[in-house]
C-alpha positions in Angstrom: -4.4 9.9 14.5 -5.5 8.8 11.2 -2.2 7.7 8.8 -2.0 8.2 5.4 0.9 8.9 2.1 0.8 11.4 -0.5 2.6 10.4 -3.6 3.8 13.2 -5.4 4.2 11.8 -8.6 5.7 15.2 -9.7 9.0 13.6 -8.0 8.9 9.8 -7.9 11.5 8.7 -10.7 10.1 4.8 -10.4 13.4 3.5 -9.3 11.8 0.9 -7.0 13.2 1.7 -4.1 9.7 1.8 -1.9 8.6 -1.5 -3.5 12.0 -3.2 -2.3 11.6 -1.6 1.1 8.7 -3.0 1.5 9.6 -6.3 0.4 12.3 -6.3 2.8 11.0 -5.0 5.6 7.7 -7.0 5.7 9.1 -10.2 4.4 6.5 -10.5 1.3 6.5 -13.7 -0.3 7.1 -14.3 -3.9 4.9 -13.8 -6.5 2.9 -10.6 -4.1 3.2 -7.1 -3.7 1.9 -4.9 -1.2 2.9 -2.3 -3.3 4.2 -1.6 -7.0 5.0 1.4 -9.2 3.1 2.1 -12.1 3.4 4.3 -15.0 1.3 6.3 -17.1 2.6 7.7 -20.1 2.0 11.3 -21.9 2.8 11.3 -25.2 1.7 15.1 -26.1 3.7 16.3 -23.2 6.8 13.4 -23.5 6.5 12.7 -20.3 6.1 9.3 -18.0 4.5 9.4 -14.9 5.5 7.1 -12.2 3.6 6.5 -9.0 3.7 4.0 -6.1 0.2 1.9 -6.1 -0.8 0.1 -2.8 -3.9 -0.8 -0.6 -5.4 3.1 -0.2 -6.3 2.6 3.7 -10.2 3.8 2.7 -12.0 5.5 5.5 -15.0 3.2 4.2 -13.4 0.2 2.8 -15.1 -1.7 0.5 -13.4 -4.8 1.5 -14.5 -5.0 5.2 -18.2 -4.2 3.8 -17.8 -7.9 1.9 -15.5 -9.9 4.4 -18.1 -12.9 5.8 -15.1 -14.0 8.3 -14.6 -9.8 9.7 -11.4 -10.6 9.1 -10.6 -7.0 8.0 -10.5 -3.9 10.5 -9.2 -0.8 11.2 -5.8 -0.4 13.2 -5.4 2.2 15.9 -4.6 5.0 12.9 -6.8 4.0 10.4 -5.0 1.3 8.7 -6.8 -1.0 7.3 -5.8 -4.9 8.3 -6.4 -8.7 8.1 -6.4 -10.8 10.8 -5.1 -14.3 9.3 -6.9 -15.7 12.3 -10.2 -14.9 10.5 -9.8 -15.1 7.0 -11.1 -17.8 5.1 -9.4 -17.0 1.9 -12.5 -17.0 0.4 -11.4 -13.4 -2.1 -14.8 -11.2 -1.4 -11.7 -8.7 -0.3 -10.4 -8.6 -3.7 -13.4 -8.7 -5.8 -15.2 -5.4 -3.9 -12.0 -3.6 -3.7 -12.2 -0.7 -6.8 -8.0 -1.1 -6.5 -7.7 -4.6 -6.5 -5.4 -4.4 -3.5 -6.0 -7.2 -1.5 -2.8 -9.8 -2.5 -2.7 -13.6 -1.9 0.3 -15.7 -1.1 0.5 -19.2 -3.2 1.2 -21.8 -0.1 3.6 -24.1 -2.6 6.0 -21.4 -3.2 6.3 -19.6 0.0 10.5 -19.2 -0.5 12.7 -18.0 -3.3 15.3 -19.9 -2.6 12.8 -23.2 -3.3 14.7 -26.1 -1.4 18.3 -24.6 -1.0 18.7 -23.4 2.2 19.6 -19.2 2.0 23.2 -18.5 3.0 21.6 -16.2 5.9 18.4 -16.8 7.5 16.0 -14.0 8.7 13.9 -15.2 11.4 10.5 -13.9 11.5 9.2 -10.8 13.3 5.9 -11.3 15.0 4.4 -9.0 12.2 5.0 -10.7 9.5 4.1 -14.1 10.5 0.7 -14.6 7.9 -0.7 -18.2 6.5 0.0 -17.6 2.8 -3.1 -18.4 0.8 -5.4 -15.2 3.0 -5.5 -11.5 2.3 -2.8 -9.6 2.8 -1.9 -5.9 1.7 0.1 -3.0 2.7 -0.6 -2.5 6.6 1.0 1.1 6.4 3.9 -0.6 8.6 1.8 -0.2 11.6 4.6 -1.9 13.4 6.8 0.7 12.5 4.6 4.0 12.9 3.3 2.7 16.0 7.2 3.3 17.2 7.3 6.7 15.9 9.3 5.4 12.8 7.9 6.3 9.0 6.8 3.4 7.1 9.5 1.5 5.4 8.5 2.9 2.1 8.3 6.3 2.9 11.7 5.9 4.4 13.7 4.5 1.4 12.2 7.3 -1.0 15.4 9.3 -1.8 13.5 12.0 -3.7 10.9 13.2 -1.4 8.2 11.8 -3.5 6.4 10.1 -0.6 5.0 12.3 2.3 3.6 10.6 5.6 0.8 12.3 6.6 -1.1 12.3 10.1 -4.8 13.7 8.6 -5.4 14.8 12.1 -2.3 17.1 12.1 -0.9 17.2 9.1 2.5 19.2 8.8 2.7 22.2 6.8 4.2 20.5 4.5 1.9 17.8 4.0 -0.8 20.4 4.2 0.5 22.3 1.1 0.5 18.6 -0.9 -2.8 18.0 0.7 -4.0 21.3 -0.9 -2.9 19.9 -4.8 -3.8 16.1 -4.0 -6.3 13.8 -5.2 -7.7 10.6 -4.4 -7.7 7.8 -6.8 -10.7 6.8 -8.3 -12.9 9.2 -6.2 -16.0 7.7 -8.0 -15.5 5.0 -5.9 -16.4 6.4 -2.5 -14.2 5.2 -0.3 -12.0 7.7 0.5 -8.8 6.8 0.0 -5.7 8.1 2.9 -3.5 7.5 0.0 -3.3 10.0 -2.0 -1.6 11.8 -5.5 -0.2 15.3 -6.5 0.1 15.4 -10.1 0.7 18.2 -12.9 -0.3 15.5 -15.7 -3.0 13.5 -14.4 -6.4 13.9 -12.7 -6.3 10.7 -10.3 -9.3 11.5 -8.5 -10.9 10.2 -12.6 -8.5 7.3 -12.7 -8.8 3.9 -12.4 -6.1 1.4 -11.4 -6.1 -2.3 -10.2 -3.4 -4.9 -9.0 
Protein backbone atom coordinates (compact mmCIF):
# COMPACT_ATOMS: atom_id res chain seq x y z
CA UNK A 1 0.00 0.00 0.00
CA UNK A 2 1.31 3.39 -0.51
CA UNK A 3 -1.69 6.26 0.16
CA UNK A 4 -1.99 9.29 -1.58
CA UNK A 5 -4.95 12.28 -2.94
CA UNK A 6 -5.24 13.71 -6.25
CA UNK A 7 -6.78 17.10 -6.22
CA UNK A 8 -8.42 17.87 -9.26
CA UNK A 9 -8.54 21.40 -9.17
CA UNK A 10 -10.68 21.24 -12.46
CA UNK A 11 -13.56 20.51 -9.74
CA UNK A 12 -12.81 21.88 -6.33
CA UNK A 13 -15.13 25.00 -5.97
CA UNK A 14 -13.02 26.08 -2.52
CA UNK A 15 -16.03 25.87 -0.38
CA UNK A 16 -14.07 24.61 2.63
CA UNK A 17 -15.60 21.71 3.26
CA UNK A 18 -12.25 19.37 3.42
CA UNK A 19 -10.50 21.94 5.62
CA UNK A 20 -13.52 21.81 8.14
CA UNK A 21 -13.53 17.99 7.95
CA UNK A 22 -10.34 17.98 8.91
CA UNK A 23 -10.63 20.25 11.60
CA UNK A 24 -13.30 18.24 12.96
CA UNK A 25 -12.37 15.05 12.67
CA UNK A 26 -8.69 15.47 14.00
CA UNK A 27 -9.51 17.94 16.60
CA UNK A 28 -6.85 20.71 15.28
CA UNK A 29 -6.27 23.36 17.55
CA UNK A 30 -6.63 27.04 16.80
CA UNK A 31 -4.59 29.06 15.03
CA UNK A 32 -3.19 25.46 12.73
CA UNK A 33 -4.21 23.80 9.70
CA UNK A 34 -3.37 20.60 8.46
CA UNK A 35 -4.79 21.63 5.49
CA UNK A 36 -6.15 24.86 3.62
CA UNK A 37 -7.38 25.84 0.22
CA UNK A 38 -5.62 28.18 -1.84
CA UNK A 39 -6.26 30.04 -4.90
CA UNK A 40 -4.62 31.08 -7.89
CA UNK A 41 -6.04 33.43 -10.10
CA UNK A 42 -6.13 33.65 -14.13
CA UNK A 43 -6.93 36.76 -15.32
CA UNK A 44 -6.46 36.09 -19.24
CA UNK A 45 -8.70 33.09 -18.96
CA UNK A 46 -11.19 34.78 -15.88
CA UNK A 47 -10.81 31.98 -14.07
CA UNK A 48 -9.89 31.14 -10.15
CA UNK A 49 -8.37 28.15 -9.34
CA UNK A 50 -8.95 26.54 -6.08
CA UNK A 51 -6.96 23.71 -4.58
CA UNK A 52 -6.69 21.93 -1.24
CA UNK A 53 -2.83 22.42 0.12
CA UNK A 54 -1.55 19.93 2.87
CA UNK A 55 1.67 18.05 4.04
CA UNK A 56 2.39 16.07 0.43
CA UNK A 57 3.25 12.58 2.13
CA UNK A 58 6.88 12.74 0.06
CA UNK A 59 8.37 9.34 -0.75
CA UNK A 60 11.70 11.20 0.35
CA UNK A 61 10.70 13.71 2.82
CA UNK A 62 12.77 16.45 3.40
CA UNK A 63 11.69 16.79 6.91
CA UNK A 64 12.73 13.31 8.28
CA UNK A 65 16.26 14.08 6.42
CA UNK A 66 16.57 17.25 9.14
CA UNK A 67 14.68 15.89 12.31
CA UNK A 68 17.67 15.47 15.11
CA UNK A 69 14.92 13.81 17.60
CA UNK A 70 13.70 10.97 14.40
CA UNK A 71 10.69 12.08 15.45
CA UNK A 72 9.28 11.86 11.82
CA UNK A 73 8.52 8.44 10.03
CA UNK A 74 6.65 6.69 7.63
CA UNK A 75 3.29 5.02 8.63
CA UNK A 76 2.32 1.53 7.38
CA UNK A 77 1.06 3.34 3.84
CA UNK A 78 3.43 5.88 3.41
CA UNK A 79 2.19 8.55 5.54
CA UNK A 80 4.44 10.59 6.70
CA UNK A 81 4.18 11.15 10.88
CA UNK A 82 5.37 12.69 14.15
CA UNK A 83 5.79 11.05 17.09
CA UNK A 84 5.19 13.83 19.88
CA UNK A 85 7.13 11.41 22.07
CA UNK A 86 10.23 12.51 20.01
CA UNK A 87 9.96 15.82 18.93
CA UNK A 88 11.78 18.51 20.49
CA UNK A 89 9.96 21.29 18.84
CA UNK A 90 13.08 22.42 17.72
CA UNK A 91 11.33 23.50 13.62
CA UNK A 92 14.22 21.73 11.40
CA UNK A 93 10.76 20.07 10.04
CA UNK A 94 9.49 23.25 8.89
CA UNK A 95 12.44 25.02 7.66
CA UNK A 96 13.62 21.85 5.10
CA UNK A 97 10.15 21.28 4.01
CA UNK A 98 9.79 23.01 0.22
CA UNK A 99 5.76 23.26 1.30
CA UNK A 100 6.17 24.56 4.56
CA UNK A 101 3.75 21.89 5.90
CA UNK A 102 4.93 21.06 9.19
CA UNK A 103 2.22 23.25 11.69
CA UNK A 104 2.85 24.16 15.37
CA UNK A 105 0.27 24.36 18.08
CA UNK A 106 0.73 27.66 20.51
CA UNK A 107 0.47 25.84 24.12
CA UNK A 108 -1.39 29.17 25.71
CA UNK A 109 -4.30 28.91 23.43
CA UNK A 110 -4.99 25.32 23.01
CA UNK A 111 -9.12 25.93 23.13
CA UNK A 112 -11.47 28.31 21.31
CA UNK A 113 -13.76 28.57 23.76
CA UNK A 114 -10.68 30.19 26.08
CA UNK A 115 -12.01 29.72 29.80
CA UNK A 116 -15.84 29.16 29.17
CA UNK A 117 -16.44 25.70 29.38
CA UNK A 118 -18.16 24.46 25.62
CA UNK A 119 -21.82 23.57 25.96
CA UNK A 120 -20.65 19.82 24.72
CA UNK A 121 -17.44 18.34 25.37
CA UNK A 122 -15.62 15.99 22.84
CA UNK A 123 -13.40 13.81 24.66
CA UNK A 124 -10.29 12.96 22.95
CA UNK A 125 -9.57 10.00 20.58
CA UNK A 126 -6.32 8.30 21.17
CA UNK A 127 -5.18 9.95 17.78
CA UNK A 128 -5.49 13.11 18.36
CA UNK A 129 -3.95 13.40 21.69
CA UNK A 130 -0.51 15.68 20.63
CA UNK A 131 1.55 18.24 23.03
CA UNK A 132 0.86 21.44 21.23
CA UNK A 133 4.05 23.32 20.68
CA UNK A 134 5.68 19.99 18.25
CA UNK A 135 5.11 19.20 14.60
CA UNK A 136 2.09 18.31 13.51
CA UNK A 137 0.57 18.00 9.88
CA UNK A 138 -2.00 16.09 7.94
CA UNK A 139 -1.40 12.29 8.90
CA UNK A 140 -3.67 11.24 5.81
CA UNK A 141 -6.18 10.05 8.63
CA UNK A 142 -4.20 6.98 9.07
CA UNK A 143 -6.66 6.16 11.77
CA UNK A 144 -9.33 6.27 9.47
CA UNK A 145 -7.81 4.40 6.20
CA UNK A 146 -6.32 1.93 8.35
CA UNK A 147 -10.26 0.96 8.90
CA UNK A 148 -11.00 0.85 5.36
CA UNK A 149 -12.61 4.39 5.72
CA UNK A 150 -11.38 7.43 3.20
CA UNK A 151 -9.77 10.24 4.94
CA UNK A 152 -12.10 12.74 6.38
CA UNK A 153 -11.30 15.15 3.68
CA UNK A 154 -11.73 13.17 0.95
CA UNK A 155 -15.04 12.15 2.48
CA UNK A 156 -16.63 15.59 2.87
CA UNK A 157 -15.65 16.70 -0.89
CA UNK A 158 -19.20 16.87 -2.46
CA UNK A 159 -17.75 17.52 -5.91
CA UNK A 160 -15.50 14.76 -6.59
CA UNK A 161 -12.56 17.01 -6.56
CA UNK A 162 -10.54 14.81 -4.15
CA UNK A 163 -9.56 11.17 -5.30
CA UNK A 164 -7.94 8.59 -2.74
CA UNK A 165 -5.50 6.82 -4.35
CA UNK A 166 -3.71 3.44 -3.34
CA UNK A 167 -0.23 4.02 -5.80
CA UNK A 168 0.11 0.34 -5.58
CA UNK A 169 -3.39 -0.29 -7.12
CA UNK A 170 -4.74 2.59 -8.15
CA UNK A 171 -8.42 2.38 -9.49
CA UNK A 172 -9.23 3.10 -12.92
CA UNK A 173 -10.33 5.99 -12.01
CA UNK A 174 -7.59 7.24 -10.17
CA UNK A 175 -5.37 5.90 -12.91
CA UNK A 176 -6.98 8.16 -15.60
CA UNK A 177 -6.27 11.37 -13.02
CA UNK A 178 -2.97 9.86 -12.42
CA UNK A 179 -2.36 10.00 -16.15
CA UNK A 180 -3.09 14.21 -16.24
CA UNK A 181 -1.55 14.88 -12.59
CA UNK A 182 1.33 16.58 -11.38
CA UNK A 183 3.34 16.94 -8.39
CA UNK A 184 3.85 20.18 -6.81
CA UNK A 185 6.99 21.74 -6.97
CA UNK A 186 8.73 18.67 -8.72
CA UNK A 187 12.04 20.70 -8.51
CA UNK A 188 11.98 19.75 -5.18
CA UNK A 189 12.65 16.03 -5.29
CA UNK A 190 10.66 14.70 -3.01
CA UNK A 191 7.99 13.14 -4.66
CA UNK A 192 4.99 14.22 -3.46
CA UNK A 193 1.72 11.32 -3.08
CA UNK A 194 -0.30 14.33 -3.26
CA UNK A 195 -0.91 15.34 -6.26
CA UNK A 196 -2.90 18.03 -8.95
CA UNK A 197 -4.91 17.74 -12.24
CA UNK A 198 -5.15 21.04 -13.65
CA UNK A 199 -6.23 22.62 -17.18
CA UNK A 200 -4.76 26.19 -16.01
CA UNK A 201 -1.74 25.49 -14.10
CA UNK A 202 1.56 23.52 -14.42
CA UNK A 203 1.98 22.50 -10.57
CA UNK A 204 4.81 20.31 -11.09
CA UNK A 205 6.62 24.44 -11.75
CA UNK A 206 4.78 25.81 -8.79
CA UNK A 207 5.75 26.78 -5.56
CA UNK A 208 3.52 27.00 -2.53
CA UNK A 209 4.16 27.29 1.39
CA UNK A 210 1.98 27.37 4.64
Amino acid sequence: MKYGIIVNTNECVGCHACFTACKEENQVLPGVKWNRIDRIEHEKARVIEYFRLSCMHCEDPACMKVCPAKAIHKGPAGEVLVDHAKCIGCRMCEKACPYGAPQFADPKKTSYFGEKTPLEVIPVRPENVRTPGKAEHCTLCTHRTSQGLLPACVAACSTGALTFVDYDNPSPEAKALLAKARPMNEAAGTHPKVVYVSSHTDFSKTQKRF
